[in-house]
Backbone of each chain as ProteinMPNN parsed JSONL, in Angstrom:
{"seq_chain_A": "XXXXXXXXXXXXXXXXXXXXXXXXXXXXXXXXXXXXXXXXXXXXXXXXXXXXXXXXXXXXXXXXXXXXXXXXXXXXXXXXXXXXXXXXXXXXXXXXXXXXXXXXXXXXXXXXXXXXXXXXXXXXXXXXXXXXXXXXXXXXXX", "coords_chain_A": {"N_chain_A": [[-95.413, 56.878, 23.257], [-95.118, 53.855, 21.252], [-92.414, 53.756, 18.764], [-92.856, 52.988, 15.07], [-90.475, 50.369, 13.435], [-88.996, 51.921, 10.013], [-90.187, 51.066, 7.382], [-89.081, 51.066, 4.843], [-86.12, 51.018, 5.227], [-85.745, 48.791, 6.368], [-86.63, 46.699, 4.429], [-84.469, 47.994, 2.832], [-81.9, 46.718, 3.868], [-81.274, 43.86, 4.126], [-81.684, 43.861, 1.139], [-79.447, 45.31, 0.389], [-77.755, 43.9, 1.758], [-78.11, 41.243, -0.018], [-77.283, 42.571, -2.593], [-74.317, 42.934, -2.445], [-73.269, 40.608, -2.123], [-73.727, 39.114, -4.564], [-72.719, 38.359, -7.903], [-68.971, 37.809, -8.395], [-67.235, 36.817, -5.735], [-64.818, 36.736, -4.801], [-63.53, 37.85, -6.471], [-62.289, 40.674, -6.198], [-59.79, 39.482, -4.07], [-58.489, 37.525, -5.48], [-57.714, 39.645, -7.33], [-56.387, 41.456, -5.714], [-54.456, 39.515, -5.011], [-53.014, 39.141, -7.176], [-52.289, 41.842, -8.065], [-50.841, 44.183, -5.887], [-52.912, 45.738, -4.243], [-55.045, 46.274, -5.858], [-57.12, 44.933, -5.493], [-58.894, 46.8, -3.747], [-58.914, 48.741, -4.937], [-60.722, 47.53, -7.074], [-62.974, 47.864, -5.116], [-63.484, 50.546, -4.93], [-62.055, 51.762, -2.992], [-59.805, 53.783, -3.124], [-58.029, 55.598, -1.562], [-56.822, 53.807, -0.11], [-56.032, 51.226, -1.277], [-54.315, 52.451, -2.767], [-52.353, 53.211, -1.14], [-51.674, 50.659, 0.306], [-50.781, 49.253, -2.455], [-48.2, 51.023, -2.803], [-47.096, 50.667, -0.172], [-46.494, 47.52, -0.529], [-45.134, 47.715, -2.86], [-42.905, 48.927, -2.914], [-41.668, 47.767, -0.642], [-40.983, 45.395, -1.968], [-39.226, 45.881, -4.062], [-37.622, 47.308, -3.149], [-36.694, 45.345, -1.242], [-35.212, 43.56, -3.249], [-33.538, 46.076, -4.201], [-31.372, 45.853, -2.199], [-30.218, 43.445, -3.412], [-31.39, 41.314, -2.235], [-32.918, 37.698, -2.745], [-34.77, 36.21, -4.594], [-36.917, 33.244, -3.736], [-36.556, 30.278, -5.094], [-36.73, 27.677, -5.405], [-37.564, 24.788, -3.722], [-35.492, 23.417, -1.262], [-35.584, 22.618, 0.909], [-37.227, 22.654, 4.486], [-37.306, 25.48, 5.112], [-36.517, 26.758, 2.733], [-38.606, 26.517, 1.085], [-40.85, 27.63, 2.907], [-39.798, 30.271, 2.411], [-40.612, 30.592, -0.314], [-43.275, 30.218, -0.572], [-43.779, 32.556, 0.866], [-42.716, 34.74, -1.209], [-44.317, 34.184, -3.25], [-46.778, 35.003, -2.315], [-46.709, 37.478, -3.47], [-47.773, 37.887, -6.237], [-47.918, 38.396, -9.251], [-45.764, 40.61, -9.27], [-43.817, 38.506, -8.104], [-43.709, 36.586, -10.022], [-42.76, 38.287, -12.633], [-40.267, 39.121, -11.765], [-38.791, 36.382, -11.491], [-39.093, 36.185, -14.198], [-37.648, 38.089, -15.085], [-35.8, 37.553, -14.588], [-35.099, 38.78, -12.041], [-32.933, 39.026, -8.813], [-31.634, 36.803, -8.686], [-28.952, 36.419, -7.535], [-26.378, 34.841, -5.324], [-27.279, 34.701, -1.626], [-25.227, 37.556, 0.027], [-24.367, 39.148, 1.73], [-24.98, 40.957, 4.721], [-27.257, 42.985, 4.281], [-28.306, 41.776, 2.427], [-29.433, 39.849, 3.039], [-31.019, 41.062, 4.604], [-32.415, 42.017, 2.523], [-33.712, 39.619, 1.125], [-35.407, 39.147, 3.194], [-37.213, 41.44, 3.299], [-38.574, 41.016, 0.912], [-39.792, 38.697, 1.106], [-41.693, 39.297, 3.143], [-42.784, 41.77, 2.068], [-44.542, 40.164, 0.392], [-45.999, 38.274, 2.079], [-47.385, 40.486, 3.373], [-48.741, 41.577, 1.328], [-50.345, 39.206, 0.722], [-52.193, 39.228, 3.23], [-53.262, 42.017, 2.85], [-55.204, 41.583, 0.39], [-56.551, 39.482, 1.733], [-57.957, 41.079, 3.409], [-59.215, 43.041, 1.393], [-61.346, 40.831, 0.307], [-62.296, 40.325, 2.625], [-64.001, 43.223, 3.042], [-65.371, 42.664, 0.521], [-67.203, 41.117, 0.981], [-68.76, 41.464, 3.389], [-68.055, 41.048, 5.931], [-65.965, 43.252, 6.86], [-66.64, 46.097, 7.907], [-66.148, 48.874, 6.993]], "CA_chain_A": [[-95.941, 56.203, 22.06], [-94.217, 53.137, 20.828], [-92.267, 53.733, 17.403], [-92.362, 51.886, 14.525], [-89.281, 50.42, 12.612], [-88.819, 52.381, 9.287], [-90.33, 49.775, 6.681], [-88.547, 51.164, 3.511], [-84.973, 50.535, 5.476], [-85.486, 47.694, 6.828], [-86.572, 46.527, 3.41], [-83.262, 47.727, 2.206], [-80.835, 46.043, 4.553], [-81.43, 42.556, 3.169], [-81.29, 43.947, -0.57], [-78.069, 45.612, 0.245], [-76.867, 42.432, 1.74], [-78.157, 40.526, -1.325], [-76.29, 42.558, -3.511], [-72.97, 42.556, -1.849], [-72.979, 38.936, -2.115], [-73.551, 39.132, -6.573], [-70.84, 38.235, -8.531], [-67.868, 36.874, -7.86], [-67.243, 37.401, -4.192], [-63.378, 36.34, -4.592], [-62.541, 39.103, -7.509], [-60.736, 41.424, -5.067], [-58.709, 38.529, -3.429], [-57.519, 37.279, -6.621], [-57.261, 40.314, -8.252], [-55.693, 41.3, -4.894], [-53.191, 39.156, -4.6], [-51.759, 38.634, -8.583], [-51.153, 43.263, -8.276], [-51.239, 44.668, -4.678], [-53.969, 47.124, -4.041], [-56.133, 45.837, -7.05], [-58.74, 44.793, -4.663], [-59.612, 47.574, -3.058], [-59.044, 49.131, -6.513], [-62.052, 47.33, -7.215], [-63.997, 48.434, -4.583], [-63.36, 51.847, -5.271], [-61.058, 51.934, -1.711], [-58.87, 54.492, -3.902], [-56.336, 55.876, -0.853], [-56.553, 52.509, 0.843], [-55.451, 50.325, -2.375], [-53.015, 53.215, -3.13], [-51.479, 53.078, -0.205], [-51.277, 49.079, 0.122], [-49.672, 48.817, -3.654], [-47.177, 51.65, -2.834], [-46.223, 50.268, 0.17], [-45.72, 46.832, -0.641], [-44.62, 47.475, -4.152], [-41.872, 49.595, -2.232], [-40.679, 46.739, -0.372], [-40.332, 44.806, -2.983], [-38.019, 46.68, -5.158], [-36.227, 47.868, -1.935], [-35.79, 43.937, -1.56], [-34.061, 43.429, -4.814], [-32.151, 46.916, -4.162], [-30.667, 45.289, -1.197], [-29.287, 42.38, -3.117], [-32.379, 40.392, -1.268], [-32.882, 36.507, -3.688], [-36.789, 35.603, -5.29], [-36.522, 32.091, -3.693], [-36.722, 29.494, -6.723], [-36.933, 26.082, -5.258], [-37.751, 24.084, -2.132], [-34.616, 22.393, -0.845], [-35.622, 22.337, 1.944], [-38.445, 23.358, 4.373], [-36.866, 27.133, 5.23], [-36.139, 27.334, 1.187], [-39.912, 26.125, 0.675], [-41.591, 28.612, 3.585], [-39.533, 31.101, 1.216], [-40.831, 30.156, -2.015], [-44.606, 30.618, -0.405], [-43.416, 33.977, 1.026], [-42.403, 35.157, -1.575], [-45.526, 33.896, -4.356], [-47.915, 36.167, -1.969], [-46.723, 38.701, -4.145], [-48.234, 37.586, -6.96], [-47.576, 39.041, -10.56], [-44.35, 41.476, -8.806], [-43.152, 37.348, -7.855], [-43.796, 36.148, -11.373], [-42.395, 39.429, -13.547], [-39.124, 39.283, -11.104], [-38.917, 35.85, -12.136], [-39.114, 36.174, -15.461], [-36.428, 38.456, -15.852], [-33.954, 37.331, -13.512], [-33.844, 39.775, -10.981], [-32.889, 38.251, -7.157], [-31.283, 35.587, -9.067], [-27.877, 36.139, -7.01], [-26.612, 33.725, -3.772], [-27.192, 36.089, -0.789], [-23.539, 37.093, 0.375], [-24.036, 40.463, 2.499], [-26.252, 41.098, 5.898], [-27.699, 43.792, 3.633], [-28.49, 41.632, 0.793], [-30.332, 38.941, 3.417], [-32.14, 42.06, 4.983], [-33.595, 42.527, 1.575], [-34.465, 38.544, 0.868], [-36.691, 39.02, 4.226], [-37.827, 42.695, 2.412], [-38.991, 40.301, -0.374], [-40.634, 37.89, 1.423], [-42.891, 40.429, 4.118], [-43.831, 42.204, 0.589], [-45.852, 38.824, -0.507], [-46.829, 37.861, 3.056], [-48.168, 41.563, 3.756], [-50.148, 41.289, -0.147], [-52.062, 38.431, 1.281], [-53.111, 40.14, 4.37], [-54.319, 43.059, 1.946], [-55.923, 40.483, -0.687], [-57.702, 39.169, 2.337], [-58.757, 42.472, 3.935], [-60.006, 43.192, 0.592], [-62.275, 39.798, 0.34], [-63.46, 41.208, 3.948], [-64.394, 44.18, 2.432], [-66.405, 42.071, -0.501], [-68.098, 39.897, 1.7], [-69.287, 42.636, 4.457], [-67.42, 40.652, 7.054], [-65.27, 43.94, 7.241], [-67.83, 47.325, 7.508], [-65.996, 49.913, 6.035]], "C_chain_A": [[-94.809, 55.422, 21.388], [-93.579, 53.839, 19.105], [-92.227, 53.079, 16.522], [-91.317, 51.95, 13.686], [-89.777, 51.086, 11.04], [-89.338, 50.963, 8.059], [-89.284, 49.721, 5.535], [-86.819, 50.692, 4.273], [-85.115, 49.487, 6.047], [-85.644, 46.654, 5.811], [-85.834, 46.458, 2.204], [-82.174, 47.031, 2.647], [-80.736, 45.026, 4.013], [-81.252, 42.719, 1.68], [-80.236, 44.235, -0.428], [-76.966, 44.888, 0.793], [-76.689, 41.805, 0.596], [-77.088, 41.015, -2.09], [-74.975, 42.69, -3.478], [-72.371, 41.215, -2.307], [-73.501, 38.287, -3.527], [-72.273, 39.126, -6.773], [-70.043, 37.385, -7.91], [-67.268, 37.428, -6.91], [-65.493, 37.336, -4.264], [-62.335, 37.08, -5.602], [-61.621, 39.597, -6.71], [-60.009, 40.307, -4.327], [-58.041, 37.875, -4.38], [-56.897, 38.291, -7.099], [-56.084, 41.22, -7.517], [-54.228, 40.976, -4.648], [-52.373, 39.018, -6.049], [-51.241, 40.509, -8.614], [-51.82, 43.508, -6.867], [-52.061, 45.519, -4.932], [-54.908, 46.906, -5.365], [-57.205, 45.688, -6.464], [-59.332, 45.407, -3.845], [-59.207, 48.297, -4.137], [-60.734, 48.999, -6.777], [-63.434, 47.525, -6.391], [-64.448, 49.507, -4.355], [-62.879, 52.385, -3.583], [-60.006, 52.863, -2.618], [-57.424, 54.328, -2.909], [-56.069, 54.453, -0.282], [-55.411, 51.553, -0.037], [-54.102, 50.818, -2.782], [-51.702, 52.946, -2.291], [-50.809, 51.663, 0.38], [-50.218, 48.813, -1.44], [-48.532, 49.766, -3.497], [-46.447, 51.022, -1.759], [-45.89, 48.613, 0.102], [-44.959, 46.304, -1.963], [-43.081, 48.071, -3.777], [-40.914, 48.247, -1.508], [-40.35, 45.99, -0.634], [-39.31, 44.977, -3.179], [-37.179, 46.994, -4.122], [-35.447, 46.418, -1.609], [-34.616, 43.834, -2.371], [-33.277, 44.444, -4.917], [-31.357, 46.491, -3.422], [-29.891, 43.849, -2.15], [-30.225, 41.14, -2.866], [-32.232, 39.261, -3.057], [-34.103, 36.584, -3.592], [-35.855, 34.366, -4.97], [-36.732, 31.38, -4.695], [-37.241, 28.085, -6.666], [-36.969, 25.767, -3.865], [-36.808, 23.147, -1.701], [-34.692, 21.56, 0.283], [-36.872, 22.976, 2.841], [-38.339, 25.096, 5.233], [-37.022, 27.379, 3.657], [-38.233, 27.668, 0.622], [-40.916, 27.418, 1.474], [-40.893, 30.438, 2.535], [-40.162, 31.605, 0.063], [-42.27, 30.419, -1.415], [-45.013, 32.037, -0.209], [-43.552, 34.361, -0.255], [-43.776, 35.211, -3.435], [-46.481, 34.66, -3.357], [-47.816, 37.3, -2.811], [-47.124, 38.948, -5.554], [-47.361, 37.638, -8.514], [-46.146, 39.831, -10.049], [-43.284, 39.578, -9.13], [-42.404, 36.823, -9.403], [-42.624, 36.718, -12.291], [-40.629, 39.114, -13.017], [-38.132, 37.774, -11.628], [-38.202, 35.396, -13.162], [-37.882, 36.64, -16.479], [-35.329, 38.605, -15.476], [-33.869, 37.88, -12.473], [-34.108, 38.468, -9.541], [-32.313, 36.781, -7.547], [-29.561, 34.634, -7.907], [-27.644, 35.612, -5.465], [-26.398, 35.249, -2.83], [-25.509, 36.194, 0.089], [-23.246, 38.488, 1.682], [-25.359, 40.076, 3.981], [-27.34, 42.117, 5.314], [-28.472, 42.736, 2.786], [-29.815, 40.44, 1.893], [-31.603, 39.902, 4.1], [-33.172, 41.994, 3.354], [-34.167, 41.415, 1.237], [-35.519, 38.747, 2.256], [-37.619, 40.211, 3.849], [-38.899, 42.38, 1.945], [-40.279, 39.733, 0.653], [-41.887, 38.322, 2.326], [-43.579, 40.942, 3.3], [-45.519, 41.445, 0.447], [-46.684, 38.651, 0.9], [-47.706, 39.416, 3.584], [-49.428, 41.823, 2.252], [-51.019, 40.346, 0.147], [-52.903, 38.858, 2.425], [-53.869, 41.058, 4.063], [-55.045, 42.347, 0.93], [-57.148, 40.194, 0.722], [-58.561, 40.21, 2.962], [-59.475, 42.953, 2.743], [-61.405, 41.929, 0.434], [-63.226, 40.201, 1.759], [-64.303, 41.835, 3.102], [-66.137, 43.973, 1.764], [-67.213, 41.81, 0.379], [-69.344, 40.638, 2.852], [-68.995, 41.96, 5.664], [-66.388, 42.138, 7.786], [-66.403, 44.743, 6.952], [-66.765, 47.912, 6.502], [-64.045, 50.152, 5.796]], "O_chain_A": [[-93.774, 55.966, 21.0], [-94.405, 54.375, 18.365], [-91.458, 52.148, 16.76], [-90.98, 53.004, 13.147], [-90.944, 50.82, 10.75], [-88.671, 49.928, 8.066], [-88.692, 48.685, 5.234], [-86.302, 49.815, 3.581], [-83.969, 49.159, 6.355], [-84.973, 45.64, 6.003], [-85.948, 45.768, 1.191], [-81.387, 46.679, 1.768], [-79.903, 45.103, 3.109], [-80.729, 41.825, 1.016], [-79.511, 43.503, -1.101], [-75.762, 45.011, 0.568], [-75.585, 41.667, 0.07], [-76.103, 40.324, -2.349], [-74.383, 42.56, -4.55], [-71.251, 40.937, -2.736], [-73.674, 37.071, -3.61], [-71.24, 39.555, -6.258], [-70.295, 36.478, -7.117], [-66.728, 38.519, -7.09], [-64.974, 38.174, -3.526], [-61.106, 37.062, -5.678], [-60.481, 39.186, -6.496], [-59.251, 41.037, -3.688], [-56.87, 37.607, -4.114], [-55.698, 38.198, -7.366], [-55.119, 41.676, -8.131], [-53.258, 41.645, -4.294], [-51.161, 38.799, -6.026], [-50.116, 40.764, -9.043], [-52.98, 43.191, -6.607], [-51.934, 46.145, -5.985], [-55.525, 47.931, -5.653], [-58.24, 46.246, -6.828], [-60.222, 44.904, -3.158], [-59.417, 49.124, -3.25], [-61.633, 49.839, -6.733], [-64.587, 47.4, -6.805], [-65.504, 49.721, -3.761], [-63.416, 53.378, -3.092], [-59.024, 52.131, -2.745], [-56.407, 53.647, -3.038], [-54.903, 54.135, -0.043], [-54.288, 51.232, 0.352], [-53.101, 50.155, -3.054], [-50.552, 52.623, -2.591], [-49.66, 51.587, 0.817], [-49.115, 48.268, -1.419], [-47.588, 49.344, -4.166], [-45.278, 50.723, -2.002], [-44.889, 48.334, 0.763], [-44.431, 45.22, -2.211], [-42.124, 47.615, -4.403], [-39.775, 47.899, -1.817], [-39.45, 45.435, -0.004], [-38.378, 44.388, -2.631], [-35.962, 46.922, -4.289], [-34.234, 46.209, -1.636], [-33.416, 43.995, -2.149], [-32.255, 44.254, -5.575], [-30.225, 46.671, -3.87], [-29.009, 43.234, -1.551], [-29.865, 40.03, -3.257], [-31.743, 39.662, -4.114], [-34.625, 37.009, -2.562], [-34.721, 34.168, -5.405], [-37.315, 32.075, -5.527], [-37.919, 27.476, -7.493], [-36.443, 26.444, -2.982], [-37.187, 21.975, -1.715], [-34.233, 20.463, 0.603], [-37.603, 23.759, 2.235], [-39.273, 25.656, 5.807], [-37.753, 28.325, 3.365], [-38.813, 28.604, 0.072], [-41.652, 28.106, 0.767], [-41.576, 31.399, 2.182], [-40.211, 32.75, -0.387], [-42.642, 31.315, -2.173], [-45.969, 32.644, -0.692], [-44.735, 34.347, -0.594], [-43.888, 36.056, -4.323], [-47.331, 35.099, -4.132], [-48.765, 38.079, -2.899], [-46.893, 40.035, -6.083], [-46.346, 36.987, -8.765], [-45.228, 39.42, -10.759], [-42.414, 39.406, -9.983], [-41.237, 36.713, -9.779], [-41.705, 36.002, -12.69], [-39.8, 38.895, -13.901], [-36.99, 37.917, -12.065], [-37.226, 34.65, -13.248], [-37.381, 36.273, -17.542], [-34.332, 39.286, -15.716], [-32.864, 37.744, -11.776], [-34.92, 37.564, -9.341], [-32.499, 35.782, -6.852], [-29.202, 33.485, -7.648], [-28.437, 35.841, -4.553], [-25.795, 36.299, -3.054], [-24.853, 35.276, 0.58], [-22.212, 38.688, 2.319], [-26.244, 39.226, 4.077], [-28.411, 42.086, 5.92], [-29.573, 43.188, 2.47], [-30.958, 40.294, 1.462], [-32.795, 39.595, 4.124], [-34.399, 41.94, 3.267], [-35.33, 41.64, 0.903], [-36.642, 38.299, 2.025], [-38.819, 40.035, 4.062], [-39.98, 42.925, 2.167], [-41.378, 40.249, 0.856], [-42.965, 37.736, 2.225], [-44.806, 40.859, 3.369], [-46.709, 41.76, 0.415], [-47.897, 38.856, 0.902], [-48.74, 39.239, 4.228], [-50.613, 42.155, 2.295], [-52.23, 40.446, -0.049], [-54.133, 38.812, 2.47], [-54.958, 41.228, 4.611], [-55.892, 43.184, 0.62], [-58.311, 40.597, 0.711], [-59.789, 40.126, 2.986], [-60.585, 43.38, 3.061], [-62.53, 42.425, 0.482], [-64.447, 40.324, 1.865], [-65.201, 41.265, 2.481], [-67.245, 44.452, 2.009], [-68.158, 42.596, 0.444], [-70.521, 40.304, 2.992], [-69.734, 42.278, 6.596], [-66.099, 42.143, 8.983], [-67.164, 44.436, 6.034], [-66.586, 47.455, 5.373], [-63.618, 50.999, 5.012]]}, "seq_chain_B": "XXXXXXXXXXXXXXXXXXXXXXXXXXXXXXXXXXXXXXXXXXXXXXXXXXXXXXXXXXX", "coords_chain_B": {"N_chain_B": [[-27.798, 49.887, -6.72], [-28.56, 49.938, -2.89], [-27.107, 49.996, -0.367], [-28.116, 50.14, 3.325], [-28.226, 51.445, 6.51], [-28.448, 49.174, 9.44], [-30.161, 50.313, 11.187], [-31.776, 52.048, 10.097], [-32.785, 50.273, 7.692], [-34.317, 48.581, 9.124], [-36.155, 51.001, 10.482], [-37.095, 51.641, 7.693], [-38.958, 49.274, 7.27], [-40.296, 48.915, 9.137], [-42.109, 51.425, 8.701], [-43.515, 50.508, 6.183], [-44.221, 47.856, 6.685], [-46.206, 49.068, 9.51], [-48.25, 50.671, 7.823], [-49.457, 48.912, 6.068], [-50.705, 47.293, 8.126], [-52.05, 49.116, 9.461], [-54.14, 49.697, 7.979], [-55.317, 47.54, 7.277], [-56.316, 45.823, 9.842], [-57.873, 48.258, 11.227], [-60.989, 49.975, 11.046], [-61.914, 52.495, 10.678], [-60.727, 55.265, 9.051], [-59.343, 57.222, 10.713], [-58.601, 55.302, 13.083], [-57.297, 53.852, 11.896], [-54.802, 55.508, 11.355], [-53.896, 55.895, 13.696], [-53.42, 52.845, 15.028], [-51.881, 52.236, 12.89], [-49.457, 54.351, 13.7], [-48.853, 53.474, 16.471], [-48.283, 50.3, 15.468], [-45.944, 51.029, 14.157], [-44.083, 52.419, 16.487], [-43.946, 50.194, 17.882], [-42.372, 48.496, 16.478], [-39.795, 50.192, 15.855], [-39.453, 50.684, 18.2], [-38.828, 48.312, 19.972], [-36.979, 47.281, 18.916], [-34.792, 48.507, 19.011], [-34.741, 48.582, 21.721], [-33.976, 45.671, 22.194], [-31.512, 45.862, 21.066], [-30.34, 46.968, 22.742], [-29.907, 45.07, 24.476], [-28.575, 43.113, 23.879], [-26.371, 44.411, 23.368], [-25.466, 44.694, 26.074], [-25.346, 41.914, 27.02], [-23.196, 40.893, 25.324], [-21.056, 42.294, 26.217]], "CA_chain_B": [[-28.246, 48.932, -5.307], [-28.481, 50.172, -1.923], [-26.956, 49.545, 1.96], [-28.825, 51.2, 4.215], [-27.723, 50.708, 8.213], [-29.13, 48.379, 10.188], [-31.207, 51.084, 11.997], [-32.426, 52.876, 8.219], [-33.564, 48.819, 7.367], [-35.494, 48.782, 10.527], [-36.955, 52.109, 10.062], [-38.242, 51.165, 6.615], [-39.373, 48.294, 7.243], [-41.439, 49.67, 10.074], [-43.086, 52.437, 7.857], [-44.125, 49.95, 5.304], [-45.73, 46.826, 7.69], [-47.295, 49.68, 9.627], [-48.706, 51.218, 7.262], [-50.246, 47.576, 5.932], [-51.189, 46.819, 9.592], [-52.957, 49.845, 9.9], [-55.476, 49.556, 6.764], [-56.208, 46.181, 7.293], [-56.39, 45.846, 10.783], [-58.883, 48.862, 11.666], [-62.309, 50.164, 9.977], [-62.377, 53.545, 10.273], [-59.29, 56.06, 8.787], [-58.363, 57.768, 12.612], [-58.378, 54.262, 14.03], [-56.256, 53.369, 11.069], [-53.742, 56.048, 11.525], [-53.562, 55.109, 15.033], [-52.675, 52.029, 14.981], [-50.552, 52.056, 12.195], [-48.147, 54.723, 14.726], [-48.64, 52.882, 17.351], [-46.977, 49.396, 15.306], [-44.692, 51.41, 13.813], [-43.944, 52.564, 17.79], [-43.591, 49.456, 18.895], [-41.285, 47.743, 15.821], [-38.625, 50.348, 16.235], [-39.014, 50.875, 20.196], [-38.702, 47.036, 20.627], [-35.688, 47.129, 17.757], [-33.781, 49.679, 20.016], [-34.546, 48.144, 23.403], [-33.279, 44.179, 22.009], [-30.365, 45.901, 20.612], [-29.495, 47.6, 24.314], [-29.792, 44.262, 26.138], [-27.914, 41.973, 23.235], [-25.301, 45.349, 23.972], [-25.059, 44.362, 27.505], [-25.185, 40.382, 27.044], [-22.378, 40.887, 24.358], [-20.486, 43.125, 27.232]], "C_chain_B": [[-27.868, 49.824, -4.339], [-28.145, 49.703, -1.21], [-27.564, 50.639, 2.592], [-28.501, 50.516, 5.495], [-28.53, 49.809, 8.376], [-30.211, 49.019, 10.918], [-32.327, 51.097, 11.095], [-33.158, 51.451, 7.933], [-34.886, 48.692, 8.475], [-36.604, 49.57, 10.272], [-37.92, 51.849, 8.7], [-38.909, 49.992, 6.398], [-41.042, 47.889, 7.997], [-42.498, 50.456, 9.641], [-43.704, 51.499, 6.835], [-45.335, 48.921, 5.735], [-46.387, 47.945, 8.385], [-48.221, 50.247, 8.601], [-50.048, 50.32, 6.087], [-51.458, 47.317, 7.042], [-52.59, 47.726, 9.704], [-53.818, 50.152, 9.119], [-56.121, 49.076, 7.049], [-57.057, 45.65, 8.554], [-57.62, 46.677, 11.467], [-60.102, 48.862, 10.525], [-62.039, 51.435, 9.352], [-60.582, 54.376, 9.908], [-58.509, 56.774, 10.048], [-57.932, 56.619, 12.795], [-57.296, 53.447, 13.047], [-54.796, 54.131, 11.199], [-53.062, 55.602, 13.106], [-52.962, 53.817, 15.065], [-51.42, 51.514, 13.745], [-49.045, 53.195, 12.822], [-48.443, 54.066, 16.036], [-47.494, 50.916, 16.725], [-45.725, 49.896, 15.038], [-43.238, 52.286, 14.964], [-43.472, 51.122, 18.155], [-42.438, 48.164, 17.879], [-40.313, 48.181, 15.942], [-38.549, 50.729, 17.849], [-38.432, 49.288, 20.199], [-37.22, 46.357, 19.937], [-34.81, 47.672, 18.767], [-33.88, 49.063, 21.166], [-33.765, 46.674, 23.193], [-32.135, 44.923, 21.543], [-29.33, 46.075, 21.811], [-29.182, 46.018, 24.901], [-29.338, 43.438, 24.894], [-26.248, 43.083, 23.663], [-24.575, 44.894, 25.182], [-24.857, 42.726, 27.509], [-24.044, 39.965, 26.475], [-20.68, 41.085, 25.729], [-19.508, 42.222, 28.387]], "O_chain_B": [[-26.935, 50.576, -4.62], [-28.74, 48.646, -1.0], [-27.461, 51.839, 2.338], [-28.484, 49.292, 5.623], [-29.374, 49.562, 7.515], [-31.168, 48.332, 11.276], [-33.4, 50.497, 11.153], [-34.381, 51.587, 7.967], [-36.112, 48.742, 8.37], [-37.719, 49.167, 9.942], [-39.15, 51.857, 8.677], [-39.421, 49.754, 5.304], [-42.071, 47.248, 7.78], [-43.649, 50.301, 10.051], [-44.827, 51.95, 6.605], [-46.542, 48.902, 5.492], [-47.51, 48.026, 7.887], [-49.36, 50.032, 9.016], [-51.052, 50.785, 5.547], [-52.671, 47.189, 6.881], [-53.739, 47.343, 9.924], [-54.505, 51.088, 9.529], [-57.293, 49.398, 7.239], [-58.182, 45.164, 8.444], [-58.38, 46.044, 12.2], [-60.226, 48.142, 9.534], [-61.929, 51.672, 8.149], [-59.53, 54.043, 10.454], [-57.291, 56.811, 10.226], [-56.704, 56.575, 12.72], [-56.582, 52.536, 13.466], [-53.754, 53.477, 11.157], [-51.972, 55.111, 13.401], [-51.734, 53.846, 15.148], [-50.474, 50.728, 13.79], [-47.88, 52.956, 12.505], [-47.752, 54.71, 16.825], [-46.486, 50.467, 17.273], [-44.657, 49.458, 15.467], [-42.095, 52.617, 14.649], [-42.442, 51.067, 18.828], [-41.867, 47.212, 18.411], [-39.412, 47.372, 16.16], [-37.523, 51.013, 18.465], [-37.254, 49.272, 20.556], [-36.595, 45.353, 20.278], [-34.043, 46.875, 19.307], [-32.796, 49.01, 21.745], [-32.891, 46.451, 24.03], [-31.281, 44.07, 21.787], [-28.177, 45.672, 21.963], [-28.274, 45.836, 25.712], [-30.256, 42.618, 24.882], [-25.236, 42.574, 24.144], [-23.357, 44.746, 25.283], [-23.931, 42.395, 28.249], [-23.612, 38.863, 26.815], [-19.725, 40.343, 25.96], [-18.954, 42.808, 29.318]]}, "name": "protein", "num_of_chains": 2, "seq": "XXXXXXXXXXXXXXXXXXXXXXXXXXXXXXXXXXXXXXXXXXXXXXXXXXXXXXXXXXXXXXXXXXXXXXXXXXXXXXXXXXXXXXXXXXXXXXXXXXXXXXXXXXXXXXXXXXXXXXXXXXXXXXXXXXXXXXXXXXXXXXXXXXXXXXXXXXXXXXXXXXXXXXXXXXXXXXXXXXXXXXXXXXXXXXXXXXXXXXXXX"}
């Protein structure tokens, strides 16, 4: 005896698409990328988000313990692929910035280990910004 | 401020992108732990094996 499909779930699949796709689909990828782990914050991803802002809030600051430079300006187009690096990290980029730190010319093999620290930070926050926008979107399941 | 070796840099550097890699990259939390020791396998294996053969090229 043939079965039939379930009406009430198949009835929900499409609503629980619909409402996936309310709102502003690009919150977690902004909110994402200006504090790490914010956007799966917002999706209530707790250990996931946790574990994304610890570790690339970690290699941040381990940057700047090393000595590592927040690039500043585009002299050139290494200085410039820098300066993009290093704005993935959003608000950390900004704050750092703001109050000087990474201001000094890099002068150690240590101190350039930590400007590449820096810059993997920001470029690993957009990879989690976008894995969060997955998330939103239901391009990523779970 | 910190120096940390050249190995110790490696090493943490490894624990942090894996540990990225392996969120974003899988779905489920096993398949996440998994592949986040498996990059973090193959950033310092492949660290240690280029160091042997720049050793010997140096040589």
């Amino acid at each position: 005896m043939a079965t039939t499909p379930n009406k009430a779930a198949v009835a929900t699949k499409p609503a629980a698409a619909k409402a996936s796709q309310q709102g502003f689909v690009y919150l977690p990828l902004i909110a994402g990328w200006l504090v790490p782990g914010a956007g799966h914050f917002l999706l209530r991803k707790w250990i996931r988000g946790a574990l994304l802002a610890a570790s690339i809030f970690a290699m941040f600051v381990l940057g700047l313990a090393m000595q590592g430079k927040l690039y500043t300006g585009a002299q050139d187009i290494l200085d410039l692929l820098g300066v993009v690096g290093d704005l993935g990290s959003g608000l950390l980029y900004v704050i750092g910035r703001t109050i000087g730190l990474g201001a000094e010319p890099v002068k150690t093999t240590v101190a350039d280990y930590g400007t590449k620290f820096i810059v993997v930070a920001g470029l690993l926050n957009v990879i989690a910004a976008v894995d969060a926008h997955n998330l939103r979107t239901g391009r990523k399941s779970s | 401020m910190i120096h940390p070796s050249h190995f110790a840099a490696v090493v943490i550097f490894a624990v942090f992108a894996s540990t990225v890699f392996g969120i974003t990259m899988r779905d489920t939390p096993s398949r996440m732990v998994r592949y986040g020791i498996y990059c973090f396998t193959l950033f310092v294996g492949s660290a240690i094996v280029l160091s042997w053969v720049m050793f010997f090229i140096a040589r």
